[in-house]
C-alpha positions as CSV (number, residue, x, y, z in Angstrom):
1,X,0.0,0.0,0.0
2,X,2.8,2.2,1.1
3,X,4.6,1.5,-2.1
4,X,1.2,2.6,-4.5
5,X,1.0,6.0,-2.7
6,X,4.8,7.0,-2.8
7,X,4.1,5.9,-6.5
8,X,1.3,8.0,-7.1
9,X,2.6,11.1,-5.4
10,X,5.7,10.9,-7.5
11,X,3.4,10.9,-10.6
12,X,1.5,13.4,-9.5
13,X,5.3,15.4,-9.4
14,X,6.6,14.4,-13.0
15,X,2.7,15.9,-13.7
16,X,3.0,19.1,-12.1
17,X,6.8,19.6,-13.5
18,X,5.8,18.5,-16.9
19,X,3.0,21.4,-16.8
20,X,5.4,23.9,-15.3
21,X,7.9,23.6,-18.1
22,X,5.1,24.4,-20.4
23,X,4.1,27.0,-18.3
24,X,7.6,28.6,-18.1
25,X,7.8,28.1,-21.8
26,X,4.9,30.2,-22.9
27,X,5.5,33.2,-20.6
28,X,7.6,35.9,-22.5
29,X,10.0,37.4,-19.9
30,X,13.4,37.6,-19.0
31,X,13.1,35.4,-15.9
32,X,11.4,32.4,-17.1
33,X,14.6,31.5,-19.0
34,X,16.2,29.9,-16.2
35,X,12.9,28.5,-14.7
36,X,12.9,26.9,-17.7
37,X,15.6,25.3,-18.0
38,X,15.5,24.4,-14.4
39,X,12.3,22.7,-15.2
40,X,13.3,20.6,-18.4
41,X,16.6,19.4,-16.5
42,X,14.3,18.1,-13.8
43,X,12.1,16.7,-16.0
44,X,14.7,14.8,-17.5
45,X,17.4,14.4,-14.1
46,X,14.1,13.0,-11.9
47,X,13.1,10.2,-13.7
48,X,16.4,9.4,-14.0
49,X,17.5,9.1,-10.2
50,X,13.9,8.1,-9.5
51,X,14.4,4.4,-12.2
52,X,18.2,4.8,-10.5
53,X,17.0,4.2,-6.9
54,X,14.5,1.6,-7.6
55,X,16.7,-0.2,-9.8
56,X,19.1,-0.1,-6.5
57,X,16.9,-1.0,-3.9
58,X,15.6,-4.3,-6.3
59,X,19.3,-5.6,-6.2
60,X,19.5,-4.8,-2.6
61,X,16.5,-6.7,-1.6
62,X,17.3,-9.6,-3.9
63,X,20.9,-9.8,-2.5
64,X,19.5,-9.9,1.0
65,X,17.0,-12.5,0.3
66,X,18.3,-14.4,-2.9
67,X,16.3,-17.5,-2.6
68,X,12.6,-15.3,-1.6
69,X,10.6,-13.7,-4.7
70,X,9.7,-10.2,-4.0
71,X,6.4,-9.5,-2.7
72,X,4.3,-6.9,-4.1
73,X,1.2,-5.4,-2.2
């Protein structure tokens, strides 16, 4: 259960960034430059670290248990 809400709070994050950076990109002023860029690097960096850490934690777990399949609520 734990594992479904941390999942859809961090979709709910990719959601809000994805809508930012189209937000920052339609505004016409000096500032939004960097918020833009700022947002696309995220948008790109998060998922990134986000497949990274779950990737790691998987070959944790298996390592620690290597003869128990990995239960999934």
């Amino acid at each position: 259960m734990v594992k479904r809400i941390f999942a859809f709070t961090l979709a709910a994050v990719l959601i809000i960034m994805y809508i930012l950076t189209l937000v920052f990109g339609l505004m016409q002023d000096e500032k939004t430059t960097g918020m833009l860029m700022a947002s696309i690097a995220a948008t790109i960096i998060v998922p990134i670290i986000l497949f990274a850490y779950q990737r790691l934690m998987n070959l944790l777990n298996n390592h620690k248990n290597p003869g128990e399949k990995d239960k999934e609520n």
